[in-house]
N, C-alpha and C positions, 0 to 999 in steps of 0.2 A: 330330400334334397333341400327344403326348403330350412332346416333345420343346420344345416351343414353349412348354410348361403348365411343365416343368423348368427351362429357362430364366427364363419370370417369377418363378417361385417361389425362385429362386437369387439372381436380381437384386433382387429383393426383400428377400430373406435379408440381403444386402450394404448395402444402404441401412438395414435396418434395425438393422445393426450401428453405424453411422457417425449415428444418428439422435439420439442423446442422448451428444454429445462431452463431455468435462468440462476443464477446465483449470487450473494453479494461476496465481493471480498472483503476479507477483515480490514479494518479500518485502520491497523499496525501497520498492516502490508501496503497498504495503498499509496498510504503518508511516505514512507520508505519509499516505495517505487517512485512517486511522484517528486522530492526530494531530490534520491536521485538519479530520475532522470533533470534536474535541472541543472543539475552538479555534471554531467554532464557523464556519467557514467556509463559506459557503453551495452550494460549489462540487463539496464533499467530501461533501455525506449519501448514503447508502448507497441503494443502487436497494433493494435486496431487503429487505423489512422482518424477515426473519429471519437477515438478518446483521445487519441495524443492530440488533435486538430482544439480539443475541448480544453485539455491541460494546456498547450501553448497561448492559447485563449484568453483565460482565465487567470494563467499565473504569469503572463507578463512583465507586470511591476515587479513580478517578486525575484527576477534572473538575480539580481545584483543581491538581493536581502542576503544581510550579514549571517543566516543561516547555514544560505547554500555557497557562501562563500568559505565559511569553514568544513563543510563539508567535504566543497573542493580542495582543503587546505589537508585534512585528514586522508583524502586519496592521495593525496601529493607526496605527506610526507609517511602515510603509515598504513599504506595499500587498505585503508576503507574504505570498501568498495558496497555498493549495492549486495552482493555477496556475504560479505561482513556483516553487516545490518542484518541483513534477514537472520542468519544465525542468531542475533540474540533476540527476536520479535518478541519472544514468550518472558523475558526479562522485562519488558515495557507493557504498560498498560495506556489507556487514555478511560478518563473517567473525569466528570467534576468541570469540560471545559477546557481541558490541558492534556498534558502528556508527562507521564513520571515512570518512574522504578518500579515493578509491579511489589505488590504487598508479597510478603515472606522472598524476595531476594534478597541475597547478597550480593550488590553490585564489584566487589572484590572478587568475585570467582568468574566475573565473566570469561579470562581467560581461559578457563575451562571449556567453553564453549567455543573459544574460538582466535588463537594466539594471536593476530592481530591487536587484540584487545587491552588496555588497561583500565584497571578502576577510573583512573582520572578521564579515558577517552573516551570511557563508555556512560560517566557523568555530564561528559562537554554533550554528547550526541545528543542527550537525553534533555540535556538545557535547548537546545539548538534546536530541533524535536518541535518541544515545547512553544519555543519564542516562535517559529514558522506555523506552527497550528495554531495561534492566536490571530499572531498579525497579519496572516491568509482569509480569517475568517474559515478555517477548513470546514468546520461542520454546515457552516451556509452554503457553501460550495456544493458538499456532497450530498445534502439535500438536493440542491437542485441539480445536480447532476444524476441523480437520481431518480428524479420528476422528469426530466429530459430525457429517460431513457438509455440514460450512458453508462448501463452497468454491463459485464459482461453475460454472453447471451453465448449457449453453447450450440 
């Protein structure tokens, strides 16, 4: 009996380990979603109101920044939508500080991935990307968003 009472108590132990897993998300993905949801994309609001309470927060100054202004201008005129974006995540890299092309794409084939797309719209996004992950300061951000415990927790 006592042997039996060890074992649940063990198996239990273990489940209870694996019970509250935590994860990061990719830092493509995040920037995108945060982006837009500023842009105002319906597709991108935040499940957890204490990330979004954290995004609204934090990126205040940034509603009007000429990023997400074009962004809203690309859903406007060329249905780029949060949707959109993510389909090319794996075309973009951030490395070095910024945001770019990842190494061995051809930004000319995005439409391949995803007909919304042209070379020229998938260079703006990537400029745009870019100029909003600096002048956010994103990596300070998500540091400390980070340190605060505002990562997703399952």
């Amino acid at each position: 009996m006592k042997k039996i009472a060890f074992v649940f108590v063990f198996m239990l132990g273990g489940l209870m380990a694996f019970a509250n897993p935590s994860f990061k998300t990719d830092e493509r993905v995040e920037l995108a979603g945060v982006m837009s949801y500023l842009a105002g994309h319906e597709k991108s609001v935040p499940v957890s109101p204490e990330y979004k309470a954290s995004i609204d927060e934090y990126f205040a100054d940034f509603i009007d920044h000429e990023s997400i202004a074009g962004l809203k201008e690309m859903q406007k005129e060329n249905f780029i939508d949060y949707g959109a974006i993510s389909n090319l995540i794996d075309f973009i890299e951030i490395s070095n500080g910024g945001v770019s092309v990842a190494s061995g794409i051809d930004p000319g084939k995005v439409v391949m991935a995803d007909f919304r797309w042209t070379k020229s719209l998938f260079m703006d996004y990537v400029s745009m990307a870019d100029k909003f992950y600096k002048d956010s300061d994103w990596q300070s951000q998500r540091a400390s968003a980070t340190r605060s415990k505002i990562t997703t927790k399952v």
